[in-house]
Every structure is written in C-alpha cells, then in structure tokens.
C-alpha positions as CSV (number, residue, x, y, z in Angstrom):
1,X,-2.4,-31.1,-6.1
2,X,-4.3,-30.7,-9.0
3,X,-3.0,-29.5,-12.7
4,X,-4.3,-27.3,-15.3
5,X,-3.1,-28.1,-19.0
6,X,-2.1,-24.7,-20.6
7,X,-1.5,-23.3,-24.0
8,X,1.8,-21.6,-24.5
9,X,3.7,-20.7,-28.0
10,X,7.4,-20.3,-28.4
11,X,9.7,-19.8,-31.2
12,X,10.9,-22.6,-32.6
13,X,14.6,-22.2,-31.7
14,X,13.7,-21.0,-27.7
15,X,11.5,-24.3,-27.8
16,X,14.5,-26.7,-28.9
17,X,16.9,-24.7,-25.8
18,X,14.1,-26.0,-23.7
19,X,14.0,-29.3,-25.3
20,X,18.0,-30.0,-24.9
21,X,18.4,-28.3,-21.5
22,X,15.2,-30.7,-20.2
23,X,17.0,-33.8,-21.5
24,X,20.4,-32.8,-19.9
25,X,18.4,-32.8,-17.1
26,X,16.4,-36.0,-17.7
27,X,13.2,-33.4,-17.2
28,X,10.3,-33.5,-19.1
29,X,9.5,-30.3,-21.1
30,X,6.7,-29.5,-18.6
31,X,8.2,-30.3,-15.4
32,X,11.8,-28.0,-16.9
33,X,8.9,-25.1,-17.5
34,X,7.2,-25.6,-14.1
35,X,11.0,-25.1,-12.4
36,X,11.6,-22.3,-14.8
37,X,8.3,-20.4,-13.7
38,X,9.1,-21.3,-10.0
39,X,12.5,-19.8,-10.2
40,X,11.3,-17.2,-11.8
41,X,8.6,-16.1,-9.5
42,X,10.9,-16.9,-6.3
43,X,13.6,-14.5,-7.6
44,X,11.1,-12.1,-8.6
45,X,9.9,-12.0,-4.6
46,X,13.3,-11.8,-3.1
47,X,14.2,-8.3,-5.9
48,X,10.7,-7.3,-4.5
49,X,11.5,-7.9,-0.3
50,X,15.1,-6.3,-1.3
51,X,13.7,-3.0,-3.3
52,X,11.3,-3.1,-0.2
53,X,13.9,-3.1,2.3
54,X,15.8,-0.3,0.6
55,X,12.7,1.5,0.3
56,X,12.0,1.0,4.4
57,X,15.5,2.1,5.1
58,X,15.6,5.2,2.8
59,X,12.1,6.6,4.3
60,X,13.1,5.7,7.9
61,X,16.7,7.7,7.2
62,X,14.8,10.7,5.4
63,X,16.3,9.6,2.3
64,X,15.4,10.8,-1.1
65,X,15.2,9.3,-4.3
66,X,18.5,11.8,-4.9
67,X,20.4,11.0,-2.0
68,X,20.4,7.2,-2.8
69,X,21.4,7.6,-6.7
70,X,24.2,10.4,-5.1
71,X,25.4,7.4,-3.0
72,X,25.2,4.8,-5.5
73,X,27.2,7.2,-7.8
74,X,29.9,7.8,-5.2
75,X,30.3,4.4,-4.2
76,X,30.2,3.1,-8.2
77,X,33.5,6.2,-8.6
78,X,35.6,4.7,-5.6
79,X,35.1,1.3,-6.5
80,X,36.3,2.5,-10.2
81,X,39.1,4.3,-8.6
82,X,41.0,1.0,-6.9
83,X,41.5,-0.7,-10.0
C-alpha cells in the first residue's frame, strides 16, 4: 500500500495529548493519527447506516419528522418518570 506524506497543524497542547497518548501506546505519532482517522471515519459510517435505517423505517411506517420527535419525547418523559 502506498503512503502519501501530508501537512497537518495542531495546537501545541492538542499535539502533546497526541504525543503522550501515542507513547502509552508505544505508537508513533502517525500510525496514533492513522487509527484516530480510521476510527473516526468507521463510526462516522455506522451513525450514517443507523440515521439511514431510522430514516427507512420512518418512511416505510408513514412516519413524520413530528411523529418521531413526539416519540422520542415520550419515551425520554417515562424514562424520567422511573427514577
């Protein structure tokens, strides 16, 4: 697989949290930042497949935008209500 050298600037203090949490890993900086922009992407994709899938279910069931915040409101109250 072949590599591209990039460019990137970070603050000073982000740069050193990069710099510790890579050695706790015994990680170079790039390969911590490669894994950061991995996870990042992956859970980006599974928010996207899961807004998706509510967005499938919710036109399938005739659902508006209105019924699912009613829902989410009523089910955020009874949750509030057992403690």
């Amino acid at each position: 697989m072949s590599t591209t050298t990039v460019n990137v600037a970070f603050q000073s203090t982000l740069l050193q949290e990069i710099d510790r949490a890579a050695r706790a890993e015994s990680r170079s900086r790039s390969e911590f930042l490669r894994e950061a922009a991995r996870s990042y992407i992956q859970r980006k994709q599974r928010w996207n497949d899961v807004f998706a899938m509510g967005n499938e279910i919710a036109r399938t069931r005739g659902l508006s935008d209105d019924d699912v915040t009613k829902e989410i409101m009523a089910y955020r109250k009874s949750k509030a209500s057992r403690r």
